[in-house]
C-alpha positions in Angstrom: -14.1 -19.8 7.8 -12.2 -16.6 6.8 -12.8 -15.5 3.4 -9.5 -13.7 1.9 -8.7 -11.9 -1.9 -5.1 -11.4 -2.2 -3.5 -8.8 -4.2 0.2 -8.8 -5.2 1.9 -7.8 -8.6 4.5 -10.5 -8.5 2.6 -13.5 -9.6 5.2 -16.2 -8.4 4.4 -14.9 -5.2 1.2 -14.0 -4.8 0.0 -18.0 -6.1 2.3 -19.4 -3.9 0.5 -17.7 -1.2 -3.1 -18.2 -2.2 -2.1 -21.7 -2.6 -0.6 -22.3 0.9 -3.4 -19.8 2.7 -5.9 -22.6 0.6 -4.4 -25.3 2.6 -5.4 -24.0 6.0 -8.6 -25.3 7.0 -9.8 -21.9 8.3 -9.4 -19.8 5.5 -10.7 -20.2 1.8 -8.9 -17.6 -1.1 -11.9 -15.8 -3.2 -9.4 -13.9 -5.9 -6.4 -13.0 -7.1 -5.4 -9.5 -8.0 -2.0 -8.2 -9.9 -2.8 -5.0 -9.7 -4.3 -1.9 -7.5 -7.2 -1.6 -9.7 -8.2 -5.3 -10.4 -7.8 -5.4 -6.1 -10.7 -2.8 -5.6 -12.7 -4.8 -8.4 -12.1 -8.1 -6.4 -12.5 -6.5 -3.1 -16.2 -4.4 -3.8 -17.5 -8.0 -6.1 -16.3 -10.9 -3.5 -16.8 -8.6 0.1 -13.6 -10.9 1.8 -13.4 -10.7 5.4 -9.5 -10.0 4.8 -7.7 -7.9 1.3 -4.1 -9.1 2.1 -2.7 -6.5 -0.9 1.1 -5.5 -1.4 1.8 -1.9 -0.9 4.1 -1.6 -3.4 2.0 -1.8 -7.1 2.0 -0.4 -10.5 -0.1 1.8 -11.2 -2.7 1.7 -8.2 -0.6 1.3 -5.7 -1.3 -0.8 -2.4 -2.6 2.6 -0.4 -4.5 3.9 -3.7 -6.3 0.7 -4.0 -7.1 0.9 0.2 -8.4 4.2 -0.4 -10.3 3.3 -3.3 -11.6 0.7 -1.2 -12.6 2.7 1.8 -14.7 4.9 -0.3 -17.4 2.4 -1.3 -16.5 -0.3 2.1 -15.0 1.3 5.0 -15.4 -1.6 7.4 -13.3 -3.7 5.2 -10.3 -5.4 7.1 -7.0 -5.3 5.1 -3.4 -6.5 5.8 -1.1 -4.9 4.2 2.2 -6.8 2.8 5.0 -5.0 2.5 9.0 -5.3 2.0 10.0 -1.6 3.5 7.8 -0.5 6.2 8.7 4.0 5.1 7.4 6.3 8.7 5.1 8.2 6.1 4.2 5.2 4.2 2.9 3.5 7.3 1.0 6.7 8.8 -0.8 7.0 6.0 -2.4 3.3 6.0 -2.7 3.8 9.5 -4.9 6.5 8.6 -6.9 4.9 6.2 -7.3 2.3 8.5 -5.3 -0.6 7.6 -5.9 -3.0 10.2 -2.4 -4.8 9.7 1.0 -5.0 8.3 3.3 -7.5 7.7 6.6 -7.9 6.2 6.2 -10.1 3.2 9.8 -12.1 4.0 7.2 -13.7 6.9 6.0 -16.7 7.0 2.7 -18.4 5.2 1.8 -19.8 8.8 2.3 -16.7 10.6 0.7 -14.7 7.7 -2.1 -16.9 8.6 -2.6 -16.3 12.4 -2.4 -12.6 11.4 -5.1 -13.1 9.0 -7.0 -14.9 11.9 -6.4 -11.9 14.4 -7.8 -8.8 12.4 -10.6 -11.0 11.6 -11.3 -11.6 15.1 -11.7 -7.7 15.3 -7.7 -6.6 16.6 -4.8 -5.2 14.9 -1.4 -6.2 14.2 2.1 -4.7 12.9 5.2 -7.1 13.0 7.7 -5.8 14.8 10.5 -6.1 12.0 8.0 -3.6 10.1 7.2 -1.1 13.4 10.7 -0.5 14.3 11.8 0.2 10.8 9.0 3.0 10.9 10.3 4.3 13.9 12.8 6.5 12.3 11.4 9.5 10.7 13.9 11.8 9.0 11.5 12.5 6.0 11.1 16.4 5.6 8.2 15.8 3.0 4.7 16.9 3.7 2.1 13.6 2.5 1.1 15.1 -0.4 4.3 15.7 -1.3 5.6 12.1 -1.0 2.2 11.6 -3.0 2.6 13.5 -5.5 6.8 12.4 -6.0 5.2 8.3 -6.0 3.4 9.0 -9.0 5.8 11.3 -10.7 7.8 8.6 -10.1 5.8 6.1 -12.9 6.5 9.1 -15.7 3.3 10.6 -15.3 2.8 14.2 -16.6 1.7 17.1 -13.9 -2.1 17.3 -15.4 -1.9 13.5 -15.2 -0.9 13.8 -11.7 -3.4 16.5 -11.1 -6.0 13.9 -12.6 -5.0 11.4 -10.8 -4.4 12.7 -7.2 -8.1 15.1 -7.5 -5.8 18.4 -7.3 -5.0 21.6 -9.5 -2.2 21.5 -11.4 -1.3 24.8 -10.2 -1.2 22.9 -6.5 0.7 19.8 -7.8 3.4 22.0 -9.4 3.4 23.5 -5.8 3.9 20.6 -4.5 7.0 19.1 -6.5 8.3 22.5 -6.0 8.4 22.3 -2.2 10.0 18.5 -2.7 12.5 19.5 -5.1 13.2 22.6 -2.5 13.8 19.6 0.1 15.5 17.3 -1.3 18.3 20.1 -3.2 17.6 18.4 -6.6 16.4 20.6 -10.3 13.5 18.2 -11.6 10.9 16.2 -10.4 12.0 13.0 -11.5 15.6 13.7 -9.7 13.4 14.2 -6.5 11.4 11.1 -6.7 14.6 9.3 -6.9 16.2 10.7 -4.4 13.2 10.4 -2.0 13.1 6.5 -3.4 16.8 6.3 -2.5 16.1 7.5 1.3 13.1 5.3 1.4 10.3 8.2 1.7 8.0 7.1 -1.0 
C-alpha cells in the first residue's frame, strides 16, 4: 500500500483525483491540501510515501512548499503536477530533489503507475513535460526568476526580502538585473513579461 497527500489549489481537481487514486487498490489518500503551506503541514503530520503537490500555488508555491518540506524530511518522495514544464522551473525541483513530474492533462491511471514507480525507489518526467523543458532561452539567473514569482503576488521588496531570507538591498539587486533583461521600468512589468515568456 502506498500512502499519498495530494496538494492542488483547484479543488474540483484536486478531489476528483484523491477520489479516483482512492479507488486503486494499491494506494490510500491521507490529505488534502489547497495550498503550499497547508501541503508542508500535511506532508511533516501524515509522513506519505508520495506528496503529489501542483507547482503552480498561491502563496507557497509548489517548489516553496518542496523546500519547505526538504528542510525537516529530505527523503520525502514527491511528484510534482504541473501544466507548463518552464527549463528553470524544472531545474530547480530537480535540485531540490523532486523525484517526478507529470503533466496534470495526464491521466488518473497513469498518474497512478507514476505514483507506484518513485515509490519503488526510480524517477520519472513525462515526456510531454521534458521536451517542453528542453528549450532554454531564459536570460534570468534563479534568484531572479525567484524573486519576479513573488513580486508577481503584489508583495513589497522587504516582503520579498522576508520571504525569500535575503537583504533588501540584494532583492532590489536582483529585480534590477531582471528589469535590465527583460527591457521593462518596474518590477511588476518584468514579472509579466517573464510570465508571458513562460520563465517564472
Amino acid at each position: 500500500m502506498t500512502t499519498v497527500v495530494l496538494a492542488d489549489d483547484e479543488a474540483l481537481l484536486r478531489k476528483a483525483l484523491a477520489a479516483l487514486l482512492s479507488l486503486e487498490d494499491e494506494i490510500t489518500v491521507l490529505a488534502e491540501a489547497q495550498d503550499g503551506e497547508s501541503a508542508v503541514r500535511a506532508t511533516l503530520l501524515h509522513r506519505p510515501d508520495v506528496l503529489v503537490i501542483d507547482l503552480e500555488m498561491p502563496g507557497v508555491d509548489g517548489l516553496g512548499a518542496v523546500a519547505e518540506i526538504r528542510r525537516t524530511r529530505p527523503e520525502q518522495v514527491i511528484l510534482m503536477l504541473t501544466r507548463h514544464a518552464r527549463p528553470g522551473v524544472l531545474r530547480k525541483a530537480l535540485r531540490l530533489g523532486v523525484q517526478g513530474f507529470v503533466s496534470k492533462s495526464a491521466e488518473p491511471a497513469h498518474i497512478t503507475a507514476v505514483i507506484n514507480t518513485l515509490h519503488a525507489g526510480k524517477r520519472w518526467i513525462d515526456p510531454d513535460v521534458s521536451a517542453l523543458a528542453v528549450v532554454d532561452d531564459c536570460p534570468l539567473t534563479d534568484r531572479e526568476i525567484d524573486v519576479l514569482r513573488v513580486t508577481r503576488d503584489g508583495y513589497s521588496v522587504a516582503d520579498i526580502a522576508a520571504r525569500l531570507h535575503l537583504a533588501e538591498g540584494t532583492v532590489r539587486n536582483y529585480l534590477s538585473n531582471a528589469m535590465r533583461k527583460t527591457r521593462t521600468r518596474t518590477r511588476h512589468e518584468a514579472a509579466r513579461y517573464a510570465r508571458e515568456h513562460d520563465w517564472l
